[in-house]
C-alpha positions in Angstrom: -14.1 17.1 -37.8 -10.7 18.4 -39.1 -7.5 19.0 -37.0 -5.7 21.9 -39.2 -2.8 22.4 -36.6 -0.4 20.3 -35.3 -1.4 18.7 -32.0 0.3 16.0 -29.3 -1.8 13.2 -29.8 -1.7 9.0 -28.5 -2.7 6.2 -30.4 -5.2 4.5 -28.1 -6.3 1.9 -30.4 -5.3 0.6 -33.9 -6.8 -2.5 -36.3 -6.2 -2.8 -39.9 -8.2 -1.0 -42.5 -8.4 -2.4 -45.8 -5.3 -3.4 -47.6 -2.4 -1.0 -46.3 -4.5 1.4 -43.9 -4.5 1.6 -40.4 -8.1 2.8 -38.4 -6.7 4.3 -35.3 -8.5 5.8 -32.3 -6.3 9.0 -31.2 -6.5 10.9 -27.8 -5.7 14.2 -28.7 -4.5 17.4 -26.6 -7.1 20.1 -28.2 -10.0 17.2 -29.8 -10.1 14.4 -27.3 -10.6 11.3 -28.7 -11.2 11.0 -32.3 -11.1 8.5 -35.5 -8.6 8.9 -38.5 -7.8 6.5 -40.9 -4.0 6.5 -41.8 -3.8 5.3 -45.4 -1.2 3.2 -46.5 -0.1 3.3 -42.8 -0.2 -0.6 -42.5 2.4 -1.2 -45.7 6.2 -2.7 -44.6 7.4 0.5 -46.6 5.1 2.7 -44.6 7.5 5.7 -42.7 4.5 6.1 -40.5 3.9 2.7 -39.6 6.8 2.5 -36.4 5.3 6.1 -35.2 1.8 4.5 -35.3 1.7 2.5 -32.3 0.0 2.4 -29.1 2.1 4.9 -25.7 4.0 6.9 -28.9 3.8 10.3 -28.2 2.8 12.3 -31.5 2.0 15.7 -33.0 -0.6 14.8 -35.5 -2.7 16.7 -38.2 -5.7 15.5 -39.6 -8.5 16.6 -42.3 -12.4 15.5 -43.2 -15.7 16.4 -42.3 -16.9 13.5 -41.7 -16.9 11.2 -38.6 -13.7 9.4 -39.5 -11.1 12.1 -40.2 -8.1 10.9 -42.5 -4.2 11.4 -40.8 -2.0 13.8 -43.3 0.5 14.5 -40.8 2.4 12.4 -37.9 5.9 13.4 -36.2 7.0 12.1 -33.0 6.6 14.0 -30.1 9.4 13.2 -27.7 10.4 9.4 -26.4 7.9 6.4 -25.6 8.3 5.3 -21.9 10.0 2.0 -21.5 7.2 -0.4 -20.6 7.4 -3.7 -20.0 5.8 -6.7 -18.0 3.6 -5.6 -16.0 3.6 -1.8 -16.7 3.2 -2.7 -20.5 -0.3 -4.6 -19.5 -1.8 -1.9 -17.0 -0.5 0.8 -20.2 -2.6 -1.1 -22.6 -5.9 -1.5 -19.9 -5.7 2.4 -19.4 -5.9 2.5 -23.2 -8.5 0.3 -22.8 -10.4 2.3 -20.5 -10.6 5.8 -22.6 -11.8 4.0 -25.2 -14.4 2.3 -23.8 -15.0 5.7 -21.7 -14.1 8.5 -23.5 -17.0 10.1 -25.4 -15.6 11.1 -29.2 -14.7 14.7 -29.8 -14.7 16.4 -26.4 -11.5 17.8 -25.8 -10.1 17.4 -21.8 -6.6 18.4 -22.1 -5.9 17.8 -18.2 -7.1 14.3 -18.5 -4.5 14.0 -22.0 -1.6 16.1 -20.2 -2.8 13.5 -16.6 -2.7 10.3 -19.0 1.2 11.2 -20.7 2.3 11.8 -17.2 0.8 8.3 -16.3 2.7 6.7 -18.6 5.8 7.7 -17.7 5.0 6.7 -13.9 4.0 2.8 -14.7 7.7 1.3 -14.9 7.8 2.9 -11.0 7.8 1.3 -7.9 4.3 3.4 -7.3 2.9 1.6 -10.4 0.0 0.6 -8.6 -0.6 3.7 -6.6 -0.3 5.9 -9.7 -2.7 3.4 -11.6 -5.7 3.9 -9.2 -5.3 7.6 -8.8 -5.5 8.1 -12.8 -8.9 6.0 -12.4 -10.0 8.3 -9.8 -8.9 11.2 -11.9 -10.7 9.7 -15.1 -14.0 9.5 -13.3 -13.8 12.9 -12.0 -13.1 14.3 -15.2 -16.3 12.3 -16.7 -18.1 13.6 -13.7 -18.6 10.2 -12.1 -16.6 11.2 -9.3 -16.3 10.3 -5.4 -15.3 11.9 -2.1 -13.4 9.7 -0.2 -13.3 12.0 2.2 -16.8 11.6 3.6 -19.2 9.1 3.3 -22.3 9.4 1.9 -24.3 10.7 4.9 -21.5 13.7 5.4 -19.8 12.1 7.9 -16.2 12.8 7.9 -13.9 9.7 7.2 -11.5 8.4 10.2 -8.0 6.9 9.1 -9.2 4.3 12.0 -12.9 4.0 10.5 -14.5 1.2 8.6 -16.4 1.3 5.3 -18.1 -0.1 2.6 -19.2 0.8 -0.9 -22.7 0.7 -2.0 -23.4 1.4 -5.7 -25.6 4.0 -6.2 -25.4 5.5 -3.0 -21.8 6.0 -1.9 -19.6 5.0 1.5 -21.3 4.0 4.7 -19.8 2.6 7.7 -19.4 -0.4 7.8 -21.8 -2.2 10.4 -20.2 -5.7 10.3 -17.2 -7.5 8.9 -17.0 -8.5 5.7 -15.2 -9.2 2.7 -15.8 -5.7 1.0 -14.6 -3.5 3.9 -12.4 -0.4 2.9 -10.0 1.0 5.8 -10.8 4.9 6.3 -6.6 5.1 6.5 -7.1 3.4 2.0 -9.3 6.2 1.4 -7.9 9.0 3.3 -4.3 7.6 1.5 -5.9 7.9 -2.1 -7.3 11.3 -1.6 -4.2 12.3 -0.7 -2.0 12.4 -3.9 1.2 12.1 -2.8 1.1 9.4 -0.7 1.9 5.8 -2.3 -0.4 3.1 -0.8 0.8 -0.3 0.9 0.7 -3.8 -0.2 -3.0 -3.8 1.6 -4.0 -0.6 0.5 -3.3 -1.2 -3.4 -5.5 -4.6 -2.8 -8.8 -2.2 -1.2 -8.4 0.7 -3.9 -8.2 -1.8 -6.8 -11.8 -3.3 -5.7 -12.8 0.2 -4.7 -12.3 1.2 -8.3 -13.3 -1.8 -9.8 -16.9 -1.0 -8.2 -16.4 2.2 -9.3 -15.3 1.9 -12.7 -18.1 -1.1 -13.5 -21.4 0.7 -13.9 -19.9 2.9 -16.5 -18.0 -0.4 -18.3 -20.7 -2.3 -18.7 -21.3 -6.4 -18.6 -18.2 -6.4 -21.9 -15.5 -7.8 -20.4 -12.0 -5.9 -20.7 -9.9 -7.8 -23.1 -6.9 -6.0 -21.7 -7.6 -7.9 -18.2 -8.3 -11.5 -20.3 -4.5 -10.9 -22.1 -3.5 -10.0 -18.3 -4.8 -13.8 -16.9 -3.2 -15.2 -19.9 -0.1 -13.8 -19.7 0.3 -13.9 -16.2 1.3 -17.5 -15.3 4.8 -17.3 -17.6 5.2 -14.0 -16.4 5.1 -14.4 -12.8 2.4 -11.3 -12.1 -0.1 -12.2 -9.5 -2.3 -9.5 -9.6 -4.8 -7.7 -12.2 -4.8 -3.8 -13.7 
């Protein structure tokens, strides 16, 4: 693995390595995402050690042939979107999610270029709208992705439908009422990306998504979502990324 130009790069995940190094897990524009160890990154004197942190945006270089690379260059790439409360939690889940998704060293610069552009959308009033269509995206990408314009048996969706999701087989109509039920005008709102979803609507995408998103997760819990529960009681935030 070796990086010999300078590329835009986000620190995704970063634990101490040693006495003064940092082990970081980078999402890169031309590499996806990788490991580098930034030596004598974690020392108070360290230059690098402000730059190193998680929704930075960088231009990196890297050497090593090896699995782990080691950082030689950092330089900051523009200004870090303000993120706070709420959008500083959902920030550090979508971390979350490329690294628990993201396989190492396949480059998807749309999904990087898709994920800088998130960031910068979180402290919005669309927050949660722009949160469930980068899920979507990510799955896509991975090529786990969904039509939400049909259902599984190619029948077209109706804004005034009902549906379900069944895992492993896709949307079906939804025979009875139940607590699971999905409004065709939800899905026909998140395929359509420029359309920000109501109070209702962000409730039936996030458990669409979660259903989506938990084959591919695993039984691990999220720790981003266990800090969320924590936090939320002193913070006033009633809902989950």
């Amino acid at each position: 693995m070796t990086g010999q130009e300078l590329t835009s790069a986000q620190v995704l995940h970063r634990r101490r390595y040693g006495e003064n190094s940092l082990l970081l897990e980078l999402f890169t524009l031309t590499h996806g995402r990788i490991p580098v160890i930034a030596r004598g990154a974690a020392s108070a004197r360290s230059r690098r050690r402000a730059l190193l942190q998680p929704f930075v945006p960088l231009l990196v270089r890297w050497r090593g042939r090896g699995e782990v690379g080691t950082l030689t260059t950092v330089e900051p790439d523009g200004n870090p979107p303000r993120l706070q409360g709420r959008a500083l939690y959902s920030a550090f889940y979508v971390n979350e999610l490329l690294v628990r998704l993201l396989p190492r060293n396949d480059a998807l610069p749309s999904l990087f270029l898709r994920y800088r552009k998130l960031l910068g959308e979180l402290p919005g009033e669309s927050m949660e709208t722009a949160l469930r269509r980068f899920e979507l995206d990510l799955l896509g990408l991975l090529g786990y992705g969904i039509d939400l314009r049909r259902t599984a048996d190619g029948v077209e969706v109706s804004a005034a439908g009902r549906y379900r999701y069944l895992q492993q087989h896709g949307l079906v109509v939804a025979e009875e009422e139940s607590g699971d039920i999905l409004s065709g005008a939800t899905l026909l709102a998140l395929a359509d990306g420029g359309k920000t979803l109501t109070p209702s609507q962000q409730r039936e995408a996030l458990r669409l998504l979660r259903a989506l998103l938990a084959p591919h997760l695993g039984e691990r819990p999220l720790k981003s979502r266990e800090l969320f529960r924590t936090m939320r009681s002193a913070s006033g935030i009633t809902e989950n990324p």
